[in-house]
C-alpha positions in Angstrom: -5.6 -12.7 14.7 -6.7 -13.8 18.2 -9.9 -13.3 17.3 -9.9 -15.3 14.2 -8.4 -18.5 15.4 -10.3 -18.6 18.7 -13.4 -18.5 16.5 -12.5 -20.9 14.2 -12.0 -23.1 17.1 -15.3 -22.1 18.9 -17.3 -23.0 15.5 -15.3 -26.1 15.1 -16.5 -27.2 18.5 -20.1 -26.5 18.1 -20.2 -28.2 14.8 -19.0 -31.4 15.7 -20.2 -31.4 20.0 -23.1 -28.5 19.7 -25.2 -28.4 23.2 -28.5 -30.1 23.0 -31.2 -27.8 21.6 -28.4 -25.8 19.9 -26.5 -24.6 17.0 -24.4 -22.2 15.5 -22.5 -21.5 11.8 -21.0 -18.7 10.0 -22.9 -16.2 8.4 -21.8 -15.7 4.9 -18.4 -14.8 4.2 -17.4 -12.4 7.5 -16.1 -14.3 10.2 -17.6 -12.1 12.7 -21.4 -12.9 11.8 -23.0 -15.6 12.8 -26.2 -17.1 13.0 -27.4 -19.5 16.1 -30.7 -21.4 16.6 -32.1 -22.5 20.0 -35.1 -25.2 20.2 -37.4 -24.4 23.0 -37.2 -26.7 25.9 -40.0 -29.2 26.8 -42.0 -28.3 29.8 -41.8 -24.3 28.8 -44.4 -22.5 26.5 -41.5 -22.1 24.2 -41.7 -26.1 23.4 -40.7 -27.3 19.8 -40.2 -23.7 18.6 -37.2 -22.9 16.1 -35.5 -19.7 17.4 -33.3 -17.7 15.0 -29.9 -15.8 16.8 -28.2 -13.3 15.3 -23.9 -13.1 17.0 -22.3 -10.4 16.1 -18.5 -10.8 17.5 -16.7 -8.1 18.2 -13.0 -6.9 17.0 -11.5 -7.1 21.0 -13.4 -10.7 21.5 -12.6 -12.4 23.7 -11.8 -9.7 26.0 -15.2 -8.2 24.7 -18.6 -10.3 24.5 -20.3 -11.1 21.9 -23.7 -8.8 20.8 -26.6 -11.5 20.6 -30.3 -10.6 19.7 -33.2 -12.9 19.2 -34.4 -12.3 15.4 -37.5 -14.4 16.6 -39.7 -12.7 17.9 -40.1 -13.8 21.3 -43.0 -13.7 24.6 -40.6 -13.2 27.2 -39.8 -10.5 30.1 -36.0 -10.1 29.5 -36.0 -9.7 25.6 -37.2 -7.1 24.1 -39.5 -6.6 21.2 -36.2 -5.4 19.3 -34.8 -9.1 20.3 -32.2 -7.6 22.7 -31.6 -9.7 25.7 -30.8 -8.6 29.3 -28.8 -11.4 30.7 -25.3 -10.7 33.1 -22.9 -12.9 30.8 -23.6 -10.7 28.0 -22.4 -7.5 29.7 -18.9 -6.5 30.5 -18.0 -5.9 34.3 -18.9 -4.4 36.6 -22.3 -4.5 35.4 -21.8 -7.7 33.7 -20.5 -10.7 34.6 -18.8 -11.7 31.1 -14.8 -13.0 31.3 -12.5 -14.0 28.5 -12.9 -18.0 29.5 -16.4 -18.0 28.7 -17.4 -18.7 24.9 -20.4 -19.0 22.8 -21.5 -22.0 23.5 -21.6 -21.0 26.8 -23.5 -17.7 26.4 -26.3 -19.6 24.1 -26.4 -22.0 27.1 -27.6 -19.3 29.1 -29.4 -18.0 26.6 -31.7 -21.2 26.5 -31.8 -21.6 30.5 -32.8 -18.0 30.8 -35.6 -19.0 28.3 -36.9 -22.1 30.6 -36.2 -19.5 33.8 -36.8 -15.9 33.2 -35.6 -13.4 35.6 -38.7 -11.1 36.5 -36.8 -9.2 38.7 -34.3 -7.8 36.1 -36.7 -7.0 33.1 -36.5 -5.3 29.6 -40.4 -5.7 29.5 -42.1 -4.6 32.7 -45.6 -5.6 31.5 -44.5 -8.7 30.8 -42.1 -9.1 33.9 -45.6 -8.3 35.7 -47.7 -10.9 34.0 -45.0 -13.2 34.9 -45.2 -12.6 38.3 -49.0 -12.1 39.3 -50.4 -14.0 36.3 -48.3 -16.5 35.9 -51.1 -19.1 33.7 -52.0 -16.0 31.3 -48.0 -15.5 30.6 -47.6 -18.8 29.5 -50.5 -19.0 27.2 -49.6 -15.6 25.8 -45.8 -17.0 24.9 -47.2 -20.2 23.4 -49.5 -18.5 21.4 -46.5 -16.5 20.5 -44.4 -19.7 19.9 -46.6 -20.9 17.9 -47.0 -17.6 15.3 -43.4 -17.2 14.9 -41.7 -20.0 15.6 -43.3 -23.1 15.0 -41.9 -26.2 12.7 -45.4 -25.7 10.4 -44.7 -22.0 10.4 -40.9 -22.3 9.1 -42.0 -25.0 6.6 -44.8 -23.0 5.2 -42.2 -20.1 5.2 -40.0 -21.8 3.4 -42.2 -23.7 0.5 -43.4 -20.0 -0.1 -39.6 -18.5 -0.7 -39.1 -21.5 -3.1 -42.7 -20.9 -4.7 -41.2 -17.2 -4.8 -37.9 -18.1 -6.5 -40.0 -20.4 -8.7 -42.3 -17.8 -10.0 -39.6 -15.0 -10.5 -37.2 -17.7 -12.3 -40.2 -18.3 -14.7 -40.9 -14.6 -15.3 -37.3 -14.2 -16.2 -37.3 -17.0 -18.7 -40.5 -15.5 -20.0 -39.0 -12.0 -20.2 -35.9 -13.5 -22.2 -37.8 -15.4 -24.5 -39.9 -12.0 -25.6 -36.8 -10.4 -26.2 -35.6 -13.2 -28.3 -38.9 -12.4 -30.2 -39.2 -9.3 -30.3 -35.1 -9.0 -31.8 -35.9 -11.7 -34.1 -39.3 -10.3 -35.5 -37.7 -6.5 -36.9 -35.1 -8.7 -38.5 -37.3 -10.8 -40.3 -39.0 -7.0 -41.5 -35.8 -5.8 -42.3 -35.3 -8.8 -45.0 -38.7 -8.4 -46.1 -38.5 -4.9 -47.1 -34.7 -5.1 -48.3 -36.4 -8.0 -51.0 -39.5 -6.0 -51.6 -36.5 -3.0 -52.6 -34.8 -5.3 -54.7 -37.3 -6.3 -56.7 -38.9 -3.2 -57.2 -34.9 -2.1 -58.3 -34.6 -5.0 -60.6 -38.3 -4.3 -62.3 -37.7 -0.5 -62.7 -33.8 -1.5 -64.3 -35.4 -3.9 -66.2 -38.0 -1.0 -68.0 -35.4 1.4 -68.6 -33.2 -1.3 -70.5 -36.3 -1.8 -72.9 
């Protein structure tokens, strides 16, 4: 119940006074599934892109944080090519630094600071970490280039005219489908008929010899 209400506030919050750069809404019909998106800061090689969250919140929240993961693939030294994140808020103590006051808003605000400001020191991806740290100009161009494969504006539009081109095409096979059928039921019935009056008149012709 805790859980439930404090949610319902948190959501209400970050609908109507979301942080710049980012947002966050229910997933579906479980309250405990959410969905976030962070906009890459200027000035970083994640500029302009669209990154998709998944929250999963669990049943002792807020006593218990929140499982996050980047479902965007991402060029960056603490997350992980499964979109895991290594970041202190998102661990309980006393590895972690996560308390009960803290809230979502608040953890996705770290999210996107840890994004402009990664932590080399305290990596999930050493060869990455390194890069960071000893080739500094080939790390960013390697996370732009990555920015701009999976998360760029033109890559999401393109993305999603295709699904509706998609839904399109299979709504269209459908109708197709249905409109055979209809053929194909209507056609025997039409040879049914035929034959029953081919019957009948052969019946009435062979009566109709007899009778003489």
């Amino acid at each position: 119940m805790q859980r439930a209400s404090r949610l319902s506030r948190e959501l209400t919050m970050l609908s109507a006074e979301p942080p710049p750069g980012i947002s966050c809404w229910q997933s579906g019909a479980r309250l405990d599934e959410l969905r976030a998106q962070i906009i890459g800061a200027a000035e970083t090689p994640y500029e302009k892109g669209i990154f998709d969250l998944e929250v999963i919140v669990p049943e002792r929240y807020p006593f218990e944080p929140p499982k996050i993961r980047f479902l965007t693939p991402i060029y960056h030294p603490n997350i992980d090519s499964a979109g895991r994140i290594c970041l202190d808020v998102l661990k309980l103590p006393p590895k972690g630094a996560w308390r009960p006051s803290l809230n979502i808003s608040t953890l996705l605000t770290s999210i996107q600071l840890l994004m402009a400001e990664p932590n080399p020191d305290d990596p999930l991806m050493a060869d990455i970490s390194s890069e960071y740290k000893y080739n500094k100009q080939l790390f960013l161009i390697n996370a732009k280039e990555w920015t701009e494969k999976y998360a760029s504006q033109q890559k999401r539009a393109l993305e999603e005219k295709t699904n509706q081109n998609e839904t399109k095409t299979t709504n269209e096979s459908v109708s197709q489908k249905r409109k055979g059928s209809t053929i194909m039921t209507f056609v025997p019935d039409v040879a049914v008929s035929f034959a029953f009056a081919v019957s009948f008149f052969l019946y009435m012709g062979i009566s109709k010899y007899f009778n003489m």
